[in-house]
N, C-alpha and C positions, 0 to 999 in steps of 0.2 A: 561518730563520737570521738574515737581514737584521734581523725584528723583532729579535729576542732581543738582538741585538748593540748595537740602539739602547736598548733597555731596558738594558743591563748600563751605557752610557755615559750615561744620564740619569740612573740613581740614584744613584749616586754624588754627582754637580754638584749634585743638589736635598737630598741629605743634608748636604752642604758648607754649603749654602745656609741652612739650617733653622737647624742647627750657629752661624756665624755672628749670625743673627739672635736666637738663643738667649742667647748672649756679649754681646749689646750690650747698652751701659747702658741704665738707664730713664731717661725725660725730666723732667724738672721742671719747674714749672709756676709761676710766681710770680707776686703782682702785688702794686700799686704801693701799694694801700691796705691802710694800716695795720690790727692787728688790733683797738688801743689804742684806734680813733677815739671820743672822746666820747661818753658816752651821753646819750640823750634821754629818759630815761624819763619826765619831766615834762608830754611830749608839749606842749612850749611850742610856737607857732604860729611862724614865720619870720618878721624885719620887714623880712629883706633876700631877695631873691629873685635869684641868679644865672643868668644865659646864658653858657654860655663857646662865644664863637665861634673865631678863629683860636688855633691850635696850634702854632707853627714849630719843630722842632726840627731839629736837624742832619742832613744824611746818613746820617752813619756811626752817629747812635742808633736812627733813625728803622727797626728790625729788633724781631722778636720773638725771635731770639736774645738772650739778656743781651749785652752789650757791656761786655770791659773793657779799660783801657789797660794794655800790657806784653807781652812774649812769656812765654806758657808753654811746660811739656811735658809736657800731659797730651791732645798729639791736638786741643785745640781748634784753630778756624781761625783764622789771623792774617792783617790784612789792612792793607794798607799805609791811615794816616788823614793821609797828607802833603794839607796844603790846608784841611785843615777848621778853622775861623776859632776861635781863641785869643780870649778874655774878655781884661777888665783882669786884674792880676796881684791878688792876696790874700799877707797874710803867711801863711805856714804851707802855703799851699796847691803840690798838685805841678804840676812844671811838665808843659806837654804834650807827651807822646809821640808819636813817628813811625807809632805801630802801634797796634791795636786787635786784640782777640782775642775772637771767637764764641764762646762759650761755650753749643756746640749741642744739650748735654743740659742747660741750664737757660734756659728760656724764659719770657718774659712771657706773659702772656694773652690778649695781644693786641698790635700793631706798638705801640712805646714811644708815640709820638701819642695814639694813642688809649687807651691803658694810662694815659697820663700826665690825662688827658680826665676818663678813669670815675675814677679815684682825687681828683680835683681836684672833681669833682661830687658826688662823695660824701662828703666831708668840709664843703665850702662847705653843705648843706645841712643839715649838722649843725651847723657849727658857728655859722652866720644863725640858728639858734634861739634864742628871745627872747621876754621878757613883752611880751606885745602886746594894746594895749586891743581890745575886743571888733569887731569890723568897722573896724578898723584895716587899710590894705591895703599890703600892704609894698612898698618900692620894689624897682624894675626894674631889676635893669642886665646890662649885658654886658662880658664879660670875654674881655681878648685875651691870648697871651703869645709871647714872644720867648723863647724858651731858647738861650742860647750854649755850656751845659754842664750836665750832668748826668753824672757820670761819676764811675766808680768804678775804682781800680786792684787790682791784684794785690798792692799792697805795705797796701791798708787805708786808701785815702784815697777820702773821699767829696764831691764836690766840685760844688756849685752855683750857675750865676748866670742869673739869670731874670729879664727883661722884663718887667712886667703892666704893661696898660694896661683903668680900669675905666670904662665910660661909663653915665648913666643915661640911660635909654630911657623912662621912661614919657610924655615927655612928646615925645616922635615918633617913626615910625616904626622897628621894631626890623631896622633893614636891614644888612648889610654893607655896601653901597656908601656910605652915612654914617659910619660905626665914625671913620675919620681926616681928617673933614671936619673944617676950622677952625672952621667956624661954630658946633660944640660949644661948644664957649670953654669955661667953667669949665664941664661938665658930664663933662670927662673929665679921669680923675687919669690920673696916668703914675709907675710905681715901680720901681723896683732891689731884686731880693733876692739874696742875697747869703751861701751857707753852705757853712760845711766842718767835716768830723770826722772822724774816724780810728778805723776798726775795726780787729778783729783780721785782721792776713794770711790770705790763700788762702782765708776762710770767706765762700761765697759766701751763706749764708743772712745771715750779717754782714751781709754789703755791702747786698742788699735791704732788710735792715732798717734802714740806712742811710740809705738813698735813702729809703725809708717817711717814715724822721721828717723830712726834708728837704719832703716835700711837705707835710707835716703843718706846720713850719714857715712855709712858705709861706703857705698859709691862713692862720695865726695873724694873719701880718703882713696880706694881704688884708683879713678881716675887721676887724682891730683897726684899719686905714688907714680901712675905708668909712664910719664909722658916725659920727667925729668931722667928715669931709670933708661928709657930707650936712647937718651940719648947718652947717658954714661951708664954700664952695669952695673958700677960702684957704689950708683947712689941709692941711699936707702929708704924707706919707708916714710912718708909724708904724712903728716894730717893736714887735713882741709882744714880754710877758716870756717869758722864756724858750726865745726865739731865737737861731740862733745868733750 
């Protein structure tokens, strides 16, 4: 009798259970590179060869949840983002928000650092492709970033200011503890990127695809800054055409 009595109040709780897990949404899965990325089919050899060593990004990006600024009410999580450090200002650009919201059925591929990493590596290699005479060996460098924003709201605004810092390395050791030695001198550039655009509302595939062309930007600028710079130290920071 005892059994039966426990069976009749188990099945129930694990039919509840099942029931539930039945009802809940599926997860999505995103990441950071583009579908667009340049092709190589030339199979041109690389004359620039990228390390990307530090990553900094904020806190409250630093999740594999998507992150965006505003409260909704669709059940995602909201989390207070008081504290977290404000970029210069941009025309056009929104201002910061008190709140951030998980957005726990769509996720990156990995914690945004590292999402932000693979996608920054996988373009930078594509996009270093280049006519390169035959045992020509391409230069070395490494590559730092500072991110103070990357952020996407609910109302459709997609909002980027990013740090790079690029050093060449071939000609000493490829260490971290050198990366912000002075003694580099002219072997490390330092640059500001700088973008915003505006998707449509509440479309979070929007918004990723936002972000996408943001880093894809980025690179443009990276690449189009290294190649003038290697050949004079002097020269300074570049934006690609068709950035934003």
């Amino acid at each position: 009798m005892i059994m039966r009595a426990v069976f009749k109040s188990v099945v129930p709780a694990l039919a509840l259970s099942l029931a539930a897990c039945a009802s809940s949404p599926p997860v999505h899965f995103h990441t950071l590179s583009a579908m667009d990325a340049p092709g190589n089919g030339n199979r041109a050899q690389p004359d620039l060869r990228y390390r990307i060593g530090t990553v900094d990004v904020p806190e409250r990006l630093n999740r594999v949840d998507i992150v965006v600024s505003g409260r909704g009410t669709d059940g995602s999580r909201t989390e207070d983002a008081a504290g977290s450090k404000a970029g210069t200002g941009q025309v056009g650009a929104p201002a910061l928000t008190t709140s951030v919201t998980l957005l726990e059925n769509n996720r990156w591929d990995a914690p945004f650092a590292d999402a932000l990493r693979d996608a920054l590596g996988v373009r930078l290699a594509v996009a270093a492709a280049s006519s390169v005479a035959a045992g020509s060996q391409p230069a070395q460098l490494r590559l730092s970033l500072q991110v103070y924003r990357f952020d996407a709201s609910r109302s459709g605004d997609v909002d980027a200011l990013v740090d790079w810092r690029l050093r060449r390395t071939d000609a000493s050791d490829d260490t971290d503890a050198v990366e912000d030695d002075a003694s580099a001198g002219s072997r490390v550039l330092s640059c500001r990127y700088q973008g915003y655009e505006h998707v449509q509302a509440g479309d979070v595939d929007a918004l990723v695809a936002g972000m996408q062309r943001q880093v894809a930007r980025l690179v443009d600028d990276i690449v189009a800054s290294t190649r003038p710079w290697l050949r004079d130290d002097k020269a300074g920071c570049v934006q690609a055409a068709g950035g934003a």
